[in-house]
NUTOR-616341 format. One record per residue (C-alpha): residue number from 1; residue in one letter; y, z, x. Coordinates in Angstrom, 2 decimals. Example, Ala and Ser with C-alpha at 12.3 -4.5 7.8 and 13.67 -1.06 7.14 Angstrom:
<dopas>
<dopa 1 a <-4.50 7.80 12.30>>
<dopa 2 s <-1.06 7.14 13.67>>
</dopas>
This chain:
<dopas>
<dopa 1 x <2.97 -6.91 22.01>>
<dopa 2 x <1.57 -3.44 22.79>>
<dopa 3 x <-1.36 -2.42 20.90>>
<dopa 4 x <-1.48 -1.52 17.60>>
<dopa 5 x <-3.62 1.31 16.85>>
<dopa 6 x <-4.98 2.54 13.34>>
<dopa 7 x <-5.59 5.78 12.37>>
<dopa 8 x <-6.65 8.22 9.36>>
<dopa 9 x <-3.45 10.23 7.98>>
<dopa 10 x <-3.92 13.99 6.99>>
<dopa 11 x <-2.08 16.69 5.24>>
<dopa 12 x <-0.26 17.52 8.88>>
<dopa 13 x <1.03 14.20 9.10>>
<dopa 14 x <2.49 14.15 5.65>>
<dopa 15 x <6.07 14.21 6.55>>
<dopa 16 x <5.41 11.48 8.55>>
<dopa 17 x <4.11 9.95 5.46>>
<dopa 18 x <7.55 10.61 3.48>>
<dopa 19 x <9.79 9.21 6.00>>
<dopa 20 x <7.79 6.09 6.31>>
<dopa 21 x <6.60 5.85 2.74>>
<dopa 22 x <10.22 6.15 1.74>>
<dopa 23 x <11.50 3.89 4.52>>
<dopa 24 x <9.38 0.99 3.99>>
<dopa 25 x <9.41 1.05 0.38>>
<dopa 26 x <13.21 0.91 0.48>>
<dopa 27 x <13.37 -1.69 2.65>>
<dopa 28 x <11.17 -3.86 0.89>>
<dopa 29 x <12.62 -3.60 -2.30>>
<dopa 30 x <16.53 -2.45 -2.13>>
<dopa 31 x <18.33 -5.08 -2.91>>
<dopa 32 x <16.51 -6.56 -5.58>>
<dopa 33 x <16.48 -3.02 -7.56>>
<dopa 34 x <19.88 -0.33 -8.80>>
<dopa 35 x <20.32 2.18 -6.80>>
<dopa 36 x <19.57 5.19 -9.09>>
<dopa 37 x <16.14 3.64 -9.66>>
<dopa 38 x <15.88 3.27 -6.30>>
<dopa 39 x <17.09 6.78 -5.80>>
<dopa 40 x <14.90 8.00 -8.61>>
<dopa 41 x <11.38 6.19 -7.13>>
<dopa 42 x <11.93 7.44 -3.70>>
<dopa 43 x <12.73 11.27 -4.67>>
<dopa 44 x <9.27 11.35 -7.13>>
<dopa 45 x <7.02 8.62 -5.79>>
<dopa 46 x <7.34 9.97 -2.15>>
<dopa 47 x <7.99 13.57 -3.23>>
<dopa 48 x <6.07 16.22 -1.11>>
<dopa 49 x <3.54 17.56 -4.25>>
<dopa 50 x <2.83 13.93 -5.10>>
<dopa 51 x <1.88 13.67 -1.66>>
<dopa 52 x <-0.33 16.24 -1.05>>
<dopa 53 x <-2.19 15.60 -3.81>>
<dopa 54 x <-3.08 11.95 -2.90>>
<dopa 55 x <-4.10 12.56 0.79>>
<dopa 56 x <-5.87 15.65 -0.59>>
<dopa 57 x <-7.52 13.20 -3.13>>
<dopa 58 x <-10.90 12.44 -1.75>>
<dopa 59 x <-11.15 9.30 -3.52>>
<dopa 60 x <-7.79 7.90 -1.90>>
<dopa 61 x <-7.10 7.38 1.85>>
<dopa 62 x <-4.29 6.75 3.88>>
<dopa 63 x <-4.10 5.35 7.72>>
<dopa 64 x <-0.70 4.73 9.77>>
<dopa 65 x <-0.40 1.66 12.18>>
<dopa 66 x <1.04 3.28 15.33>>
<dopa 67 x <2.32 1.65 18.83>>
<dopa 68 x <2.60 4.52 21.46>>
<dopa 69 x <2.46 7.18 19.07>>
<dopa 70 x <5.20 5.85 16.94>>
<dopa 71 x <4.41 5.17 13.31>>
<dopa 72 x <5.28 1.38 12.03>>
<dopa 73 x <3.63 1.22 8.85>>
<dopa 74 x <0.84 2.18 6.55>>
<dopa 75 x <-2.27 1.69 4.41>>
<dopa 76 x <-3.30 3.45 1.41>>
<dopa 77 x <-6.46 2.25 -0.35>>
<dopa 78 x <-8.14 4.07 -3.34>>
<dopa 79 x <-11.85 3.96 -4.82>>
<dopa 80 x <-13.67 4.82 -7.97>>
<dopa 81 x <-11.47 7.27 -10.62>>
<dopa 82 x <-8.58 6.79 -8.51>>
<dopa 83 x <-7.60 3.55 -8.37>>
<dopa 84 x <-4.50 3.16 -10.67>>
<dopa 85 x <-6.62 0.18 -12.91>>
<dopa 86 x <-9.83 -1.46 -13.31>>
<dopa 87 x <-11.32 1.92 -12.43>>
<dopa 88 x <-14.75 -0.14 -11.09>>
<dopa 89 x <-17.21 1.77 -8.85>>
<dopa 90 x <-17.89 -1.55 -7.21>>
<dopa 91 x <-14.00 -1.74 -6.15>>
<dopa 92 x <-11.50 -0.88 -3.72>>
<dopa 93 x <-7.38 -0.85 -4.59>>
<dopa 94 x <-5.12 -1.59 -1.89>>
<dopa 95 x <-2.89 0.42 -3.59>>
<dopa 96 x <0.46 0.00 -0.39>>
<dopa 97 x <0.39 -1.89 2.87>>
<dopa 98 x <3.95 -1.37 4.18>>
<dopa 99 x <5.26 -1.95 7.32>>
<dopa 100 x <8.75 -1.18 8.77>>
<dopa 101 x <10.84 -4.58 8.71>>
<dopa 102 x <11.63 -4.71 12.66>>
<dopa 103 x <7.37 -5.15 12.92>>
<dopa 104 x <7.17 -8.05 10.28>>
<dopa 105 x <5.42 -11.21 11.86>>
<dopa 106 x <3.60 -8.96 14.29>>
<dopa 107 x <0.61 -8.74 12.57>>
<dopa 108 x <0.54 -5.05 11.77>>
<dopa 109 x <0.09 -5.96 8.01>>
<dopa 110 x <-3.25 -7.72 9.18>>
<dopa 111 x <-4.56 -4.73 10.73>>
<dopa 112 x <-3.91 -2.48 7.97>>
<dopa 113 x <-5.51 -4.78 5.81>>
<dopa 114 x <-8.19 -5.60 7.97>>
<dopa 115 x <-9.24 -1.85 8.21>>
<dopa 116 x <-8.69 -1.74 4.00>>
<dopa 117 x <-11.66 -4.71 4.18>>
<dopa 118 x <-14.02 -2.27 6.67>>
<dopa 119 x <-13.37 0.27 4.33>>
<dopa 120 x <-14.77 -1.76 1.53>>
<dopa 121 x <-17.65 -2.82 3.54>>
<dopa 122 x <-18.55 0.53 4.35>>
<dopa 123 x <-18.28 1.56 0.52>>
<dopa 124 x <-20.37 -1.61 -0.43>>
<dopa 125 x <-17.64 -2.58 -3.04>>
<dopa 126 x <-17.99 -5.80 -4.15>>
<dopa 127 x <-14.43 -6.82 -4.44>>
<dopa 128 x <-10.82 -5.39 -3.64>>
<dopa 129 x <-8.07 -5.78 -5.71>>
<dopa 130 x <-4.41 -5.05 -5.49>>
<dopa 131 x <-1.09 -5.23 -7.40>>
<dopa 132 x <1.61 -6.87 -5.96>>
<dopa 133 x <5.62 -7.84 -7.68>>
<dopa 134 x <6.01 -11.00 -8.65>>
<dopa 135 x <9.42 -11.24 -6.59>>
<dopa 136 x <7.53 -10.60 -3.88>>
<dopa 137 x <6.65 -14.04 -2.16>>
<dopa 138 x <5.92 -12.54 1.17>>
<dopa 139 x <3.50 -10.38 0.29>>
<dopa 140 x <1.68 -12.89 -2.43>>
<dopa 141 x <1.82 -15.49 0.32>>
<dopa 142 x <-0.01 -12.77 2.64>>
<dopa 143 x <-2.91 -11.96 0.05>>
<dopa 144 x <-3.60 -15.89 -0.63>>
<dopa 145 x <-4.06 -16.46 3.04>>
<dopa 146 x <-6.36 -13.55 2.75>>
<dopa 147 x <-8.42 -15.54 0.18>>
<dopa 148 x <-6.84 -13.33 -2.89>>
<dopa 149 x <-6.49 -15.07 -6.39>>
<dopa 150 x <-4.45 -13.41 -9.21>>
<dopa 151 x <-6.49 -12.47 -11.91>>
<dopa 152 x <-4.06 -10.25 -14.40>>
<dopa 153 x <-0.97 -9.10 -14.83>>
<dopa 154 x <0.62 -5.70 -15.24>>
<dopa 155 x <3.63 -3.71 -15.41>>
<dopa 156 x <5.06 -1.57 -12.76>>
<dopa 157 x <7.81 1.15 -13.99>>
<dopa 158 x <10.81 1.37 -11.01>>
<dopa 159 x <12.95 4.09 -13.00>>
<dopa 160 x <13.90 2.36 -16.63>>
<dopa 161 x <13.14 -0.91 -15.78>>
<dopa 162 x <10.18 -2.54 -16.08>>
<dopa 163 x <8.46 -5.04 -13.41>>
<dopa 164 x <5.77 -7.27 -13.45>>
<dopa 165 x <2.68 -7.18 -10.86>>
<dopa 166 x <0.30 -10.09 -10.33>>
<dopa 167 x <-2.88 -8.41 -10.27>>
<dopa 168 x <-4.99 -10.35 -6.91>>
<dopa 169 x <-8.52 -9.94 -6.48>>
<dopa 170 x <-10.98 -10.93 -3.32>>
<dopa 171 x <-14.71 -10.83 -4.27>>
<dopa 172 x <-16.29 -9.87 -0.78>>
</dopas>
């Protein structure tokens, strides 16, 4: 496996950003959702305003996993006033660790989310939480190995319908 290198996205890379935001999150989750929520969630959530304002946001951060240049996936982590919940000083949100499906297995999830946990150490936070869909056994599976526990619940709006998130939680 080449190497996988990580590295801090910026306002030039942002349609970059789309492409893979909107790729990976359609991947993960299009055929357990309709398709005009689907539709609807990829036009807003990964629209090019929303965007600037988050990597603009300088409480919010976002780094792509890249092999030769290419992007395969991304991070985005968020502290203090903008982390969507539990708005804690002394936490850090992983708020999306996606990766393009042809790279699942290859441990590019466990870089992102390795960097999320340097992050945090550099911050001093003393825990990092996340929010992840309950139909989503990969990704819980991923967090328990990573010594995550759910703590909460919450709901996560995909167009009109309404999801649930297990809230997970790592004290560091």
């Amino acid at each position: 496996m080449e190497n996988i290198t990580v590295r801090k996205i910026t306002t030039v890379d942002l349609t970059t950003l789309q492409k893979i935001g909107r790729q990976t999150f359609f991947e993960t989750f299009s055929e357990s959702n309709s398709e005009e929520n689907m539709s609807e969630y990829l036009e807003n959530g990964f629209s090019v305003d929303k965007l600037t304002e988050e990597l603009n946001n300088e409480n919010s951060a976002f780094y792509f996993a890249t092999i030769n240049d290419e992007v395969i996936g991304y991070l985005k982590v968020n502290f203090g006033s903008s982390q969507t919940e539990l708005q804690d000083k002394s936490s850090l949100e992983i708020e999306r660790i996606y990766v393009l499906q042809e790279y699942h297995g290859k441990k590019v999830g466990q870089i992102l989310y390795e960097k999320a946990i340097e992050i945090a150490n550099d911050k001093n936070v003393n825990y990092i939480w996340l929010g992840v869909w309950e139909e989503n056994p990969r990704a819980i599976r991923f967090y328990e190995k990573n010594g995550f526990v759910a703590f909460d619940k919450h709901v996560f709006r995909l167009g009109n319908d309404e999801q649930t998130d297990i809230m997970m939680k790592k004290v560091l």
